[in-house]
N, C-alpha and C positions, 0 to 999 in steps of 0.2 A: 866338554860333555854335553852342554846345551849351545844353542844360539839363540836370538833374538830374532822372535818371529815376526815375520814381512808382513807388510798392509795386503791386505787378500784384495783379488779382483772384485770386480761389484757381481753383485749378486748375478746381475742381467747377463754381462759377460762369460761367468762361470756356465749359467744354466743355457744360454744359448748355443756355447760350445759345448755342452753336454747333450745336448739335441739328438744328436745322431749315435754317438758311443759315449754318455755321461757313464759313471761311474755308479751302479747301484748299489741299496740299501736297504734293511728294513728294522722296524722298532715295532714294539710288542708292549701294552700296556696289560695290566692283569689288576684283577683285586676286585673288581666288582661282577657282577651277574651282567650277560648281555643286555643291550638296550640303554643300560645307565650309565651317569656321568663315570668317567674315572674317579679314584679318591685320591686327593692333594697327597703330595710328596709327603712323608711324615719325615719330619728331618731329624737324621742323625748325625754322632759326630765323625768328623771326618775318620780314615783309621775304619771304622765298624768295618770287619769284609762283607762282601758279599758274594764270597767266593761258592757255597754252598747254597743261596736260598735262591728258594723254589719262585717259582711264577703262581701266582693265585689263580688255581685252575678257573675255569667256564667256559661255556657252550660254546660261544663263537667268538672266532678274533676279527675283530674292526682295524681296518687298514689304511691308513693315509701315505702316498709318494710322495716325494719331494723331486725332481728332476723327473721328466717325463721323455729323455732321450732315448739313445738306443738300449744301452744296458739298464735303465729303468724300465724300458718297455718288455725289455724277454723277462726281466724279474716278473714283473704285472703279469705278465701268461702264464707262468708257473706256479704265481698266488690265484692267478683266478680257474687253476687246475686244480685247486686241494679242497676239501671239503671241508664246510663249517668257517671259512673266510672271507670276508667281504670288503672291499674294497669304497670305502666315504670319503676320500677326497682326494683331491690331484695339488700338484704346485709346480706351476714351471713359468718362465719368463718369455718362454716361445708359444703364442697361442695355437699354433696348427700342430704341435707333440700335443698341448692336452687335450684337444680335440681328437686327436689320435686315440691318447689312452684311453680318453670318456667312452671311444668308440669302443674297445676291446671288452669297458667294462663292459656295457649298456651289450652285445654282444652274445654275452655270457647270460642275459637276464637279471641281472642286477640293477638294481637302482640307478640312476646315473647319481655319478659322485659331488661333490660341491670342488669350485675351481678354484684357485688362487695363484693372480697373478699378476698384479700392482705390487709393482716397488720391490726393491732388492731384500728385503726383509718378509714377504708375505709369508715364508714359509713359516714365522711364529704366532701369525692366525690362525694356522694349518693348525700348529702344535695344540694350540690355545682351546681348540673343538673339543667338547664333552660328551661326543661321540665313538674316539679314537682310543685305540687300546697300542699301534701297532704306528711306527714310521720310517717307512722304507727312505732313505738317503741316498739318493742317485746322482752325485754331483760331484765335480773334481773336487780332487783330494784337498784344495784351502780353505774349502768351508766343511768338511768335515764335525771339525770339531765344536766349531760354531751351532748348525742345526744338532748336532747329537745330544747338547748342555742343553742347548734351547726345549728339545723334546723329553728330556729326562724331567728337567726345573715345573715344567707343565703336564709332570706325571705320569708321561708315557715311556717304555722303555725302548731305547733307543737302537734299532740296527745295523750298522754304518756303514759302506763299503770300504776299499783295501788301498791304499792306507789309513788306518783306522787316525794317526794323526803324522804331524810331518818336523815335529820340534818337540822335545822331551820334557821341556814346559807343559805341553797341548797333551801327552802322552797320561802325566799328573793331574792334567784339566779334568781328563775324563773320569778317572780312576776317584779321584775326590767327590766329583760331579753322584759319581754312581753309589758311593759310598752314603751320600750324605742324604739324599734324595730316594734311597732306597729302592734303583730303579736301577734294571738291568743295561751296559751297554756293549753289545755282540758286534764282533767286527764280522763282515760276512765273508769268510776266507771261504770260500766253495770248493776251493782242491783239498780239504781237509773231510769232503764227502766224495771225492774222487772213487770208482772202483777198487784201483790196484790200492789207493793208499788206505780204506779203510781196508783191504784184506791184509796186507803188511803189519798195519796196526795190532788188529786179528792175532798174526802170527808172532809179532812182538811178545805181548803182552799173554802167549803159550809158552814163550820159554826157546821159541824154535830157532833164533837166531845165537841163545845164551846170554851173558853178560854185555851187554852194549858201551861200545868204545866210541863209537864213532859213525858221523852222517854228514851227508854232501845235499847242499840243497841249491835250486838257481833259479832267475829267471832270466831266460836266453829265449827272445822271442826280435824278430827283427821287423822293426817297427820304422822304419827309416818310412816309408809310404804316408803312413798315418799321420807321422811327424807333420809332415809338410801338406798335409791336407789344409785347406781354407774353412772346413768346417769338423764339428766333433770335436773329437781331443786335439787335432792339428792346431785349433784354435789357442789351446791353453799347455799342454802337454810339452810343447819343443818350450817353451820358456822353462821349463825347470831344470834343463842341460842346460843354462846360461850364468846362473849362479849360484849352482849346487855341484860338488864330485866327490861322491861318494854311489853308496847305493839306494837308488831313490827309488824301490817295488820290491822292498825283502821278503811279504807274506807269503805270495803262491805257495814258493818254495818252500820256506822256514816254520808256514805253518804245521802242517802236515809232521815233517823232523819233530819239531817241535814235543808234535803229541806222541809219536813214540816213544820220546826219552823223559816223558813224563814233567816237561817244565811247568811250574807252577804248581806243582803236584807231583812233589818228591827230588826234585831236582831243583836248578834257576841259572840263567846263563849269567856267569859272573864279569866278566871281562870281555873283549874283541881287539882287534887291533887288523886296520885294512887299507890299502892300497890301490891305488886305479893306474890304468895306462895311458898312454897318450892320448888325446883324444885326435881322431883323425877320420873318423867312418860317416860322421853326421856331416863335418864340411868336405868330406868327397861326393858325399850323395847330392848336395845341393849344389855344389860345384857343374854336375853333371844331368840335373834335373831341373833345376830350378832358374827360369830365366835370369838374365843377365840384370835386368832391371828391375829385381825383385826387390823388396826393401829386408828382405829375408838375407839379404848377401851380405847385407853390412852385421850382422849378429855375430856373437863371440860367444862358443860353447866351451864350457867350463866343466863338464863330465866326461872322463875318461869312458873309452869305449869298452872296455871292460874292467867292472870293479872288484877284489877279490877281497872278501872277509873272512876271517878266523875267529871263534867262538868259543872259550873256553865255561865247562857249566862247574858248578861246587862241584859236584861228585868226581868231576876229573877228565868227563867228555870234550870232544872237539867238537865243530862243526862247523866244515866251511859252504860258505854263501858267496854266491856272486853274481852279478846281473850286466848284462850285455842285452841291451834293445838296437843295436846301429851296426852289425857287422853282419855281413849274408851266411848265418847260418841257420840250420833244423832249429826247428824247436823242443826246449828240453828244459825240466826245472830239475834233470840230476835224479832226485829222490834217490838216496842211495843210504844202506844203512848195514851197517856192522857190526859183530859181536864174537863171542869167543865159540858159537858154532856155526855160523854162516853168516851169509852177506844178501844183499836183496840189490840193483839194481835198475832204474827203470831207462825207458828210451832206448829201445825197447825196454821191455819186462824183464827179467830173468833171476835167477837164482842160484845160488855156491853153498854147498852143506861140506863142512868138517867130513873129510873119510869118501868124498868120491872116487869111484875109482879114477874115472880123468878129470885130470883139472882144468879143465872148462865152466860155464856157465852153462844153466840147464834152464828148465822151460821152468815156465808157476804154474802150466795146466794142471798138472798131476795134483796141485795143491789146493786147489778152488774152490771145490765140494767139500773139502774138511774147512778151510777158514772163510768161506767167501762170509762181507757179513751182512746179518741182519736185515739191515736197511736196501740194502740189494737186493736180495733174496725176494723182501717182498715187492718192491717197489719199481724192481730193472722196466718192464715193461711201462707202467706211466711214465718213467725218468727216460725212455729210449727218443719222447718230441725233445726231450729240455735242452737246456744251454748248454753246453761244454762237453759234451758226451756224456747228459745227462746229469752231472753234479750240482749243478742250479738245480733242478728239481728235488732230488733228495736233500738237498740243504736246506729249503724253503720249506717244502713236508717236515723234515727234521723239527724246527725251528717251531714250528705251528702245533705241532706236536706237542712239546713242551709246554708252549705257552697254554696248548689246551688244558692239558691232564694235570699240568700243576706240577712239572720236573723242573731239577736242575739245569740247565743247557750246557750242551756240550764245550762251548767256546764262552768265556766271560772278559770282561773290561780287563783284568789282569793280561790275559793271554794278548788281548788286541793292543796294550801297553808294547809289551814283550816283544813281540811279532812285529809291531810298526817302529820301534824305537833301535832299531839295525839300523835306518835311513842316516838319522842326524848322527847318529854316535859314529858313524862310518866318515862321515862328513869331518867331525870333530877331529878323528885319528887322522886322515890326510890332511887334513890343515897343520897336522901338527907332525909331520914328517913319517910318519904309519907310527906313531906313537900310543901305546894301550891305551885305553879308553874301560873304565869303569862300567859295568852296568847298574844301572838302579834297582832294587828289588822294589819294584811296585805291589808284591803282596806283602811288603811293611813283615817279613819274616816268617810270613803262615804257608811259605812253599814247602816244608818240610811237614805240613799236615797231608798224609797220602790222600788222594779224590781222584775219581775215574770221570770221563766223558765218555762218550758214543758209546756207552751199553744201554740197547735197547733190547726188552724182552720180546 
């Protein structure tokens, strides 16, 4: 059910292969008025949730990045698109990204930010600033959990990119770290501000689909290019097919399912048990790509090309998960969700209601106008520059949001538990012949207390 987590790459290595496609992030301090220092962690005991507390509203949120690559950089456009945000320091290991970012700040009319980028550790001077309310996390996924502890312990509240951690250990790190330090930490799953999925949600949560049995979640993106890139994730990303087989990127997909079926908040995924196949897609692609003399030829990959999990929750739900990045198909994370009066499908869109007259699938147009939500409604047009088809934008908004006015957030340390701990338990169960695999309740039994996210007025 756990393993014994590996020596992370140096700080330098991580943040340089994040350069171009790192992994972003953000964290959100609160409790004081702008302008002044944060107030120290007030420590509690482990156990306290923090499943329900609010962010201490105020005027403006002060921003520090950690990782200044590519997905650090489109986050920083989207933060320096929202109002009442400002952006005070940078941290990265490659001097021409932060040069880059200081530009986008400085750009915008802002200040220029303070830089940090001596030694594989800078980003806990970063933390360390009496400035900073907010620290975005843009770096592969092994130092995760490292800067998020580091930015909570120094009072800020941490928000992390996906996967929020990569060992079930690290998974605990957080959730104690947040507990105890009274300091929020948000994994930044951005398909869970998706269009279709917050309308889904929408219509979940109307009764429109009925009693819910069942949902299919993926991430099936093929990445075989990227892999073998010299820079970016190419750098860091293809070593974790070498001593890992399971599912190693359950969020996209899982978060989103997730919130429909109310995990953490009425539900909890109790069990899994998961299998992979052969692996064969990653060493045909390099087979066929990658010169003869590469030193890339002599590697041994240890992830199945496609991995399939099964999800059983208390209440009696399934949900299967699977992730294939190495095999030439569409892109697709599934989204697919079921109940005792319809069904919802994505990849395309579509919809099944109880009592059609044909049994086909039908369009969601017809449905838009009654469920689209909220967050769309007002915000499609800013969100139409953003990342992903717009979901980086309204999750950034979202997020800022909260921390202004002093709300609960949508997403908390439990959910980025949950969400991120599919990886190693998946891992666990193939190592042990696809044998069930336990899940931890990380909200220590307070899932069964009902709470809502993503209702905005």
């Amino acid at each position: 059910m756990s393993r014994k987590p590996r020596a992370p790459l140096s700080r330098r290595e991580v943040l340089k292969s994040a350069a171009l496609a790192g992994v972003g992030a953000t964290a959100f301090g609160a409790g004081t008025p702008a302008g002044a220092a944060p107030r120290p962690p007030e420590p509690a005991a482990v156990g306290e949730s923090v499943a329900s507390m609010r962010f201490v509203p105020r005027s403006l949120v002060r921003v520090g990045l950690v990782g200044c690559g590519g997905r650090g950089q489109s986050l920083l456009r989207d933060l320096l698109g929202i109002d009442k945000t400002v952006v005070r320091a940078l941290c990265d290991v490659v001097p021409e990204r932060i040069a880059e970012a200081r530009q986008l700040v400085e750009r915008r009319g802002q200040p220029g930010p303070a830089t940090f980028a001596e030694g594989d550790h800078a980003f806990e001077e970063l933390c360390a600033r009496d400035d900073l309310d907010v620290v975005y996390i843009a770096t592969p996924w092994r130092w995760h959990v490292e800067m998020a502890v580091s930015a909570m312990k120094a009072g800020k509240h941490a928000f992390v990119e996906v996967p929020a951690a990569t060992t079930v250990e690290d998974c605990w790190n957080l959730v104690d770290t947040s507990e105890t330090t009274r300091r929020h930490c948000v994994m930044l799953e951005n398909c869970c501000y998706g269009y279709n999925e917050l309308l889904v949600l929408n219509m979940a949560r109307a009764g429109f689909f009925g009693d819910l049995s069942h949902a299919e979640a993926a991430y099936i993106h093929d990445l075989r290019k990227l892999l073998f890139e010299d820079e970016g994730e190419g750098l860091w990303r293809r070593a974790e097919h070498m001593g890992r087989d399971g599912n190693l990127y359950p969020t996209h997909g899982l978060g989103p399912v997730a919130s429909y079926l109310d995990i953490n908040r009425g539900d909890v995924f109790e069990r899994l048990v998961s299998m992979s196949s052969m692996e064969r897609s990653l060493s045909a692609y390099r087979e066929a790509n990658v010169p003869k003399d590469s030193s890339k030829q002599a590697e041994t990959y240890s992830c199945g090309d496609m991995n399939t999990t099964l999800i059983k929750t208390a209440r009696g739900r399934t949900v299967l998960l699977q992730h294939d990045v190495v095999t030439p198909r569409p892109y697709s994370r599934i989204n697919h969700l079921s109940g005792t009066k319809g069904a919802f499908r994505d990849y395309p869109p579509r919809l099944f209601q109880d009592g059609q007259a044909e049994h086909q699938w039908g369009t969601i147009e017809p449905w838009k106008a009654k469920f689209e939500h909220r967050l769309w409604t007002r915000l499609a047009k800013l969100a139409s520059e953003g990342g992903h088809g717009g979901m980086d934008y309204v999750m950034s908004w979202r997020l800022m949001q909260c921390v202004r006015e002093g709300l609960v957030p949508d997403m908390d340390v439990y959910d980025a538990a949950a969400w991120s701990a599919p990886a190693p338990l998946s891992e666990e169960s193939v190592r042990r012949g696809n044998m069930p695999v336990a899940f931890p309740d990380f909200t220590r039994g307070r899932w069964k207390e009902p709470r809502r996210g993503f209702d905005v007025a």
